[in-house]
C-alpha positions in Angstrom: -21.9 -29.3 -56.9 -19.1 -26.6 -56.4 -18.8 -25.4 -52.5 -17.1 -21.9 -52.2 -14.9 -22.5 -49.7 -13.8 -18.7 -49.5 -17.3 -18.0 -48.8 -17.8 -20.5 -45.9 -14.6 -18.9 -44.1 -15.7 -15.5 -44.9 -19.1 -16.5 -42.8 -17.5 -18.3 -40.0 -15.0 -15.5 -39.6 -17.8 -12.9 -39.3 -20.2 -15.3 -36.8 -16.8 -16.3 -34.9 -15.6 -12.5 -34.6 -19.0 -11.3 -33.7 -19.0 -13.6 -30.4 -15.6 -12.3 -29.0 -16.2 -9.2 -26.5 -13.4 -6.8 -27.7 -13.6 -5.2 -24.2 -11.2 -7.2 -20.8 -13.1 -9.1 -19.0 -14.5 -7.2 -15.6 -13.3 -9.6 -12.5 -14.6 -8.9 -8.9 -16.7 -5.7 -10.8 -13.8 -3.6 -10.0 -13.0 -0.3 -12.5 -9.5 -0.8 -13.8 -9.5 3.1 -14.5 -9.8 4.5 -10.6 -7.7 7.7 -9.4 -6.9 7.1 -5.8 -7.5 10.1 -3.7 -6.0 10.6 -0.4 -7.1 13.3 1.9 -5.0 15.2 2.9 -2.9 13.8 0.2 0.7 14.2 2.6 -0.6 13.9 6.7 2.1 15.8 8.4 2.9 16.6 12.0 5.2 19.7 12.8 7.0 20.1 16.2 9.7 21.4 18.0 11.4 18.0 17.7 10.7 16.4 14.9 8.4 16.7 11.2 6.5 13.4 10.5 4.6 13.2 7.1 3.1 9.7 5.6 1.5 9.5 2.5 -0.1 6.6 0.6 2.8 4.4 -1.8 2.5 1.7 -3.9 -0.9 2.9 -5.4 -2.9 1.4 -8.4 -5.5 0.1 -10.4 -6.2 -3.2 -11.6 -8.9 -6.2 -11.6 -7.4 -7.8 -9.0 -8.9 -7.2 -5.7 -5.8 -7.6 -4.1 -3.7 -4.8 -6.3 -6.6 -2.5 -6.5 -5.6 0.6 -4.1 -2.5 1.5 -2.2 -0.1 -1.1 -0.7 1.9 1.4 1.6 2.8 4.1 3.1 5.8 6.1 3.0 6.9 7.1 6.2 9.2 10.4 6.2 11.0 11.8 9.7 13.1 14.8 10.0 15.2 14.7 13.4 15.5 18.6 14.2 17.5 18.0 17.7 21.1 17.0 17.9 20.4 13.6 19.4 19.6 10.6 17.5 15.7 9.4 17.7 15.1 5.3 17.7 12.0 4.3 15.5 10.6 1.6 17.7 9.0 -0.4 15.2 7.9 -3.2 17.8 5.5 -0.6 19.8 4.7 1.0 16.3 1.6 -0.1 14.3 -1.3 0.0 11.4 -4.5 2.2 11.8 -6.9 0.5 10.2 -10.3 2.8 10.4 -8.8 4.3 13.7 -7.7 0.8 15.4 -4.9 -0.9 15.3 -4.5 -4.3 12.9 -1.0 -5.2 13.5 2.5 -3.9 13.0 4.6 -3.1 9.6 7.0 -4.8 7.6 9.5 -3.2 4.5 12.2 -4.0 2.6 14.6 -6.9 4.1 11.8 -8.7 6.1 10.9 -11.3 5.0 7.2 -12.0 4.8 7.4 -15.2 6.7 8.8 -13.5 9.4 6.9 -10.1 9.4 5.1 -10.6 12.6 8.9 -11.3 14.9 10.7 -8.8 16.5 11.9 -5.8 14.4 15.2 -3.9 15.5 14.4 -0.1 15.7 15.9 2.5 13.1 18.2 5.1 13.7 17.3 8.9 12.4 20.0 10.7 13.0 20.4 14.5 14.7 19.4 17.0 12.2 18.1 14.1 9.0 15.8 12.8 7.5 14.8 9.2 7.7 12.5 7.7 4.9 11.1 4.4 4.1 8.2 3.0 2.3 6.2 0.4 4.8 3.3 -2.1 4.5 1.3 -3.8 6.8 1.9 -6.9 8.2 -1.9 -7.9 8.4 -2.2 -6.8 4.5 -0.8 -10.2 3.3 -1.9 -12.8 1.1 -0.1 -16.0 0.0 -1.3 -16.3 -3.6 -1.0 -19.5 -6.0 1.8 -19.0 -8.6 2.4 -15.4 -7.3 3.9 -16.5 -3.7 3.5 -13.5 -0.6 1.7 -10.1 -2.2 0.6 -7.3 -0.2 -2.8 -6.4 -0.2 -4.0 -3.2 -1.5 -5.8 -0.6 1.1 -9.1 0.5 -1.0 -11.6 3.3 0.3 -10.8 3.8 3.7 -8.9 5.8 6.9 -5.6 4.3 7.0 -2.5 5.8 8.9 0.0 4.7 11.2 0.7 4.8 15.4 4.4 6.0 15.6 6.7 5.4 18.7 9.7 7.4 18.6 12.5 7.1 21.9 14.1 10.5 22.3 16.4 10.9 25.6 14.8 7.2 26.9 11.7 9.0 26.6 9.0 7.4 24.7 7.0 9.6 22.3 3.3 8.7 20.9 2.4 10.1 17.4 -0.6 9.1 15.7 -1.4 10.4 12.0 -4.0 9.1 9.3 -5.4 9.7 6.0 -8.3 8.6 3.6 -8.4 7.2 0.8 -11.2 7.5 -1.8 -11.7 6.5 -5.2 -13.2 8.3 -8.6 
């Protein structure tokens, strides 16, 4: 008896090829193709002092649960006095659905260490100070990935912002929201 080997491979090729999904596997029935809108998409404050704006950073789409949104906020300030403002980032802090949930952290801080004292930034008389900031309560220690911040999906986010002009402290509160399509 002759077996055609050519045509058993042919047949297990086609069975085998058939039972492979040619699509990525769906995790946490998250859409990998979302737009993240914010509304407004740049929250600003104008005043005789001082322009604040914060819009969403750090944005994406993935199946992860944890990358799927926006990660940050970038955090512009334009000092239109002659006097220097301090950022006081200890008295400053997340709005998360109009509470607070904590304070920020950014770049040099380590994530260990997010939740210590912070010292307050300079914005010098007539500049502009900008930095891109995430929350400290928006933090997950991962296996094999270490410290990741957590991505802020459909929601009102925005940011409580003291400022210490003249040793007078100044309260600014702006937010956003964020939607997906």
């Amino acid at each position: 008896m002759h077996i055609n080997y050519q045509f058993i491979v042919a047949i297990l090729t086609t069975t085998l090829c058939g039972c492979v999904s040619s699509k990525p596997t769906q995790r946490l029935s998250q859409d990998p193709t979302y737009t993240w809108i914010s509304n407004p998409p740049v929250q600003s404050l104008v005043s005789g002092k001082y322009d604040i704006s914060i819009s969403p950073a750090d944005c994406k789409s993935s199946f992860y649960l944890h990358d799927n949104g926006c990660k940050g906020i970038t955090l512009v300030v334009t000092n239109k006095t002659n006097k220097d403002i301090n950022l006081v980032w200890d008295q400053t802090y997340f709005l998360d659905k109009d509470q607070t949930n904590g304070a920020f952290m950014f770049e040099g801080v380590v994530f260990s260490k997010r939740n210590e004292q912070k010292t307050n930034d300079i914005i010098f008389a007539n500049s502009t100070f900008k930095k891109i900031i995430f929350p400290n309560n928006r933090v997950d220690l991962t296996r094999g990935r270490g410290w990741q911040n957590t991505a802020m999906g459909d929601g009102n986010w925005g940011i409580y912002l003291t400022l210490q002009l003249n040793g007078e402290m100044l309260h600014e509160k702006l937010t956003y929201s964020i939607t997906h399509k």
